[in-house]
C-alpha positions, 0 to 999 in steps of 0.5 A: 555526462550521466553518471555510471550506472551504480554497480549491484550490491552483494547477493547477501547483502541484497537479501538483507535489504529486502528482508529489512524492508519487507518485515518493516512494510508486513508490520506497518502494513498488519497494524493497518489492516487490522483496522480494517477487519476491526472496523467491519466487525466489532468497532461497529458494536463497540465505539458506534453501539446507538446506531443500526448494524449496517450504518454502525458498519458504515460509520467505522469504515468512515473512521477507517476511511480517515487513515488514508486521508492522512496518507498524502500528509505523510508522503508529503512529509516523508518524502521531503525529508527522505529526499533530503536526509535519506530513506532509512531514517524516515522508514524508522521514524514512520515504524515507530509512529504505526507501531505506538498508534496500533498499541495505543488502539488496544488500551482505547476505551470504548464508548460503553466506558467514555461515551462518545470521546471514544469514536474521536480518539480512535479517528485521531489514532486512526490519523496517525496510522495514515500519516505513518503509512503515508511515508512508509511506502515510498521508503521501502520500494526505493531502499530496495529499487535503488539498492538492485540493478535494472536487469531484476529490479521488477522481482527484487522491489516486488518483495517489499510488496508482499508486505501487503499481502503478509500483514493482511495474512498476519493481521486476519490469522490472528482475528480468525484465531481469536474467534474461533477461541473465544465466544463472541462476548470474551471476543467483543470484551476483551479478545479484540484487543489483542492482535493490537498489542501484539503490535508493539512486540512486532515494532520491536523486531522490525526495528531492530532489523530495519536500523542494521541496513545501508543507506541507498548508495544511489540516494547517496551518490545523488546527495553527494553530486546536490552538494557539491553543485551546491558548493559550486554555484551558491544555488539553493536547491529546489524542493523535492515537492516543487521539482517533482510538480515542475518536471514529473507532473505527467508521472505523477498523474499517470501513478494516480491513475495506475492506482485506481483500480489496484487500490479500489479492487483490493480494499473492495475484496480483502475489507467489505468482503468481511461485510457483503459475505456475512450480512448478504451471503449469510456467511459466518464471521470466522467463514469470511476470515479465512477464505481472505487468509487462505486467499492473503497466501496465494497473493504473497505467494504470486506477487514476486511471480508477477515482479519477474514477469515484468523484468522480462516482458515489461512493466505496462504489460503485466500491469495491464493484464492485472487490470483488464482481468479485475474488471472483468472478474467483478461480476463472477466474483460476486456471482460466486459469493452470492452461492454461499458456499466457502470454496465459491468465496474462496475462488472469488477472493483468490482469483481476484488476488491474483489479478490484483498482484498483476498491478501491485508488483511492478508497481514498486519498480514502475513508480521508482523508475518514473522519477528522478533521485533526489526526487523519488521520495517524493514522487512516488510517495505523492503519486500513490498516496495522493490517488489512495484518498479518491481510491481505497479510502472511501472504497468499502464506505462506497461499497457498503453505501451501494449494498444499503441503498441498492441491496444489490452488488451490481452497483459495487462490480460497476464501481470497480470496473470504472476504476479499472477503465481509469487504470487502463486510461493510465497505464496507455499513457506510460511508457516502459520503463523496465530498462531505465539506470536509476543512477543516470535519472536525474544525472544530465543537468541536476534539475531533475531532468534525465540523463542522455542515455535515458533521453536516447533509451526514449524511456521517459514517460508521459 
């Protein structure tokens, strides 16, 4: 029989949950993004000094770039062991593992001081980030998803998703404090190490609030009903990576897909925008930052928004709607920048935010609905990480490529509008999921497959 579905925890207690993982994803999520900013201006200058401006820039979104290649690593790691220890101790270890990498950036030394050992241990710090990344995300949308009920769990694991947005508003308010404090020569020699420091007091509080949280009480009625089948029939249960290839596969290629044009586009407007405003639309460096802080608030601000709007119409509707409408944005947006004007690059950002929220909120709930429990860790992790190495990985690279070779943004708009088709391609392919038990997935035959009352729900996706 399918196991009842798991009675929703207390308001409070809820809240806490979402408080301890939304801070946990703000920090890791500002640890990540600062790099990002970095990269585009000054990591150019002081870790790849020998080479021209552009290809300097080019050469440190490479570095950037190698953080997402240690994303799938991490969700493969993370999630094998989420799913088998749980999710809160995984989320801790990977806090603790961005928190050191971040820390240990701003004591680098810089190539005027080693030479070229510089460049490789920021690209190893740069790994470890990714790698910790890589098993954040997956942890903290399913201590929450699994912790709500199916009526508002689109809203409730969007919050973890603000994470995003907030670390983004963190990470470029304290680079846009800092340049407009410091001249440009303290900021290159000293200034920029600050928000990187900064990250070690940050780890400090979100461990302290992510160690006070429960575990999933449907991760642990799961691994109750594993042991005690265990128990009975002497059977060594499969791992949680060879279920999830055996009996989710669709789900996973449907999660990569619906990443394409959410982690494309948003890598495309939050990080080589700091390079297309300054070098083609003669904006200034601190003009920039803050139209991506302004722009970072209005996308915290419209993702829960977005979350709830996918409890009550659907998951494959809003996100649709967020990708049909960022393709279509791609060229007014690069229209409005090119004006040079702080509120057309304002608009542009803004606008193309808010279409990126439409993806990225009911993706928590979307993905966690697709796969089985003793499996979600991993499915979800291996869907959305695994598609990051193709999407936002060489995003800015590609980008700043096609602005050196082509001078113009008609190739960039034609690369994000690919990817939002791709998305479009994916999300077709799904089926709603917004009314599925997480506690009855999984439920009918412990091999990962659902449980009659989902299989007659006809909620399961392709």
């Amino acid at each position: 029989m399918a196991a009842p579905a798991s009675a929703p925890p207390a308001p409070s207690s809820l809240k806490r949950i979402v408080a301890a993982s939304l801070i946990g994803t703000t920090i890791e999520w500002y640890d990540f993004f600062l790099y990002g900013s970095a990269a585009a201006l000054v990591f150019n200058k002081l870790f790849f000094p020998d080479s021209d401006p552009l290809v300097g820039t080019l050469l440190a979104f490479l570095t950037y770039a190698v953080g997402f290649a240690a994303r799938p690593l991490g969700a493969l790691v993370f999630g094998h062991y989420g799913d088998r220890l749980g999710r809160k101790k995984l989320l801790v270890l990977s806090l603790l593992l961005m928190g050191s990498a971040t820390f240990a950036i701003g004591l680098l030394p810089t190539h005027a001081t080693i030479g070229s050992v510089a460049p490789v241990l920021l690209t190893v710090l740069r790994l470890v980030q990714g790698f910790a990344l890589g098993g954040e995300w997956g942890g903290a949308v399913l201590l929450v998803s699994e912790h709500g009920d199916a009526k508002r769990r689109g809203f409730w694991a969007s919050w973890p998703q603000t994470g995003a947005p907030a670390g983004q508003l963190l990470a470029t308010g304290v680079l846009s404090a800092l340049t407009a404090l410091l001249s440009e020569s303290a900021f290159l020699a000293w200034g920029w190490r600050i928000p990187f420091l900064l990250s070690g007091v940050l780890v400090i509080v979100g461990l302290w609030i992510r160690l006070s949280v429960d575990e999933s009480p449907v991760f642990k009625a799961a691994l109750a009903q594993a042991e005690a089948r265990k128990s009975a029939s002497a059977a060594t249960e499969k791992m949680p990576l060879v279920a999830v290839l055996r009996h989710h596969w669709r789900d996973v290629l449907i999660a990569m897909g619906a990443r394409m044009a959410e982690n494309i586009s948003y890598y495309v407007i939050t990080a080589f925008i700091l390079v297309y405003a300054t070098t083609k639309a003669d904006l200034s460096k601190q003009t920039a930052l803050n139209a991506v802080l302004i722009a970072s608030a209005v996308h915290f601000a419209v993702i829960p928004v977005w979350g709830a709007l996918s409890d009550r119409f659907g998951r494959r509707p809003v996100y649709l709607l967020g990708a049909v409408g960022i393709g279509l944005w791609m060229f007014p947006f690069f229209m409005l920048i090119d004006s040079s004007s702080f509120g057309s690059l304002l608009l542009a950002v803004t606008v193309g935010l808010v279409f990126h929220g439409a993806m990225y909120a009911p993706q928590a709930a979307f993905f966690s609905e697709m796969f089985a429990t003793r499996m979600r860790y991993s499915g979800a992790s291996i869907g959305a990480q695994f598609s990051s190495v193709a999407a936002g990985a060489p995003a800015p690279l590609i980008a700043t490529a096609l602005l050196n070779d082509y001078g113009s943004s008609t190739p960039i708009a034609l690369y994000v509008i690919a990817a939002a088709l791709i998305t479009v391609v994916a999300i077709g392919c799904a089926k709603e999921t917004r009314h599925r038990d997480l506690a009855d997935i999984g439920a009918g035959s412990g091999k990962g497959e659902e449980g009659p009352a989902v299989r007659a729900a006809g909620a399961r996706t392709v």
